[in-house]
N, C-alpha and C positions, 0 to 999 in steps of 0.2 A: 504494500500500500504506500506508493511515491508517485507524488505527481511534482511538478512544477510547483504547484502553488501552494502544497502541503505535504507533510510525512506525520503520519499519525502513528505509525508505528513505532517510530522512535520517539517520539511525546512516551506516548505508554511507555516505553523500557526504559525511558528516562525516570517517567514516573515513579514506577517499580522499583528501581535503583533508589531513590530518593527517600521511598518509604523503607526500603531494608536496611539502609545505611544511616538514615538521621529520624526516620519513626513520621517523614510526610515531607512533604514542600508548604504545606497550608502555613502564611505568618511567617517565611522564609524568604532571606530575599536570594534570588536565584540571577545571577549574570551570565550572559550568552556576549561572547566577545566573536565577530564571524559577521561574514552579509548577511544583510535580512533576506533570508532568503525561506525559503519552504519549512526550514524547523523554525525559524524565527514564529512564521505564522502560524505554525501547529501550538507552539509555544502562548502565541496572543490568544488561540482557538481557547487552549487550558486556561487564561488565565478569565476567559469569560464565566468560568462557572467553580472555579475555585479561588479563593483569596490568597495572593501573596505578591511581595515587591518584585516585579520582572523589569530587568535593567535589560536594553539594550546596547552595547558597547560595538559601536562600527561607525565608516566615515561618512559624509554626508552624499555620496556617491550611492550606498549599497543599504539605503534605506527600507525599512519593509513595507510591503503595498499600502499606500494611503488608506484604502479603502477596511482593510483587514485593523490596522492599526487605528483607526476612526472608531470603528464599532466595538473592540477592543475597549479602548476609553470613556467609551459611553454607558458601556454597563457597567464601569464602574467597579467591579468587585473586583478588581489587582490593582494596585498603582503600579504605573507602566510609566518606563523612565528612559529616556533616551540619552546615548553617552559619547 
């Protein structure tokens, strides 16, 4: 499950990882240094319905899809931080 514009597979085994090793992401701040690219956005997907600080760290070239990051922001439940 990869496309372009998302990898949800690797959301989950990140996920997974997250929860074995520190007991969750939830109230974590989690940094993704890398182009916004497909995990970025699976990344903003998660953070629509779970709560935690998502820092993005990349240059103003390899930004993640406006559109994806918009809606992202607007529900509201992760503070999402550009770096």
């Amino acid at each position: 499950m990869l496309t372009g514009r998302s990898h949800p597979c690797q959301i989950l085994a990140d996920a997974m990882t997250l929860q074995e090793h520190l007991g969750g992401f939830e109230g974590k701040k989690i940094v993704y240094l890398g182009d916004g690219n497909n995990i970025v956005h699976s990344w903003l997907q998660l953070a629509m319905h779970f709560s935690f600080h998502f820092v993005i760290a990349t240059s103003p070239e390899y930004l993640p899809c406006p559109e994806i990051l918009k809606q992202a922001k607007e529900v509201g439940k992760s503070t999402i931080e550009i770096s």
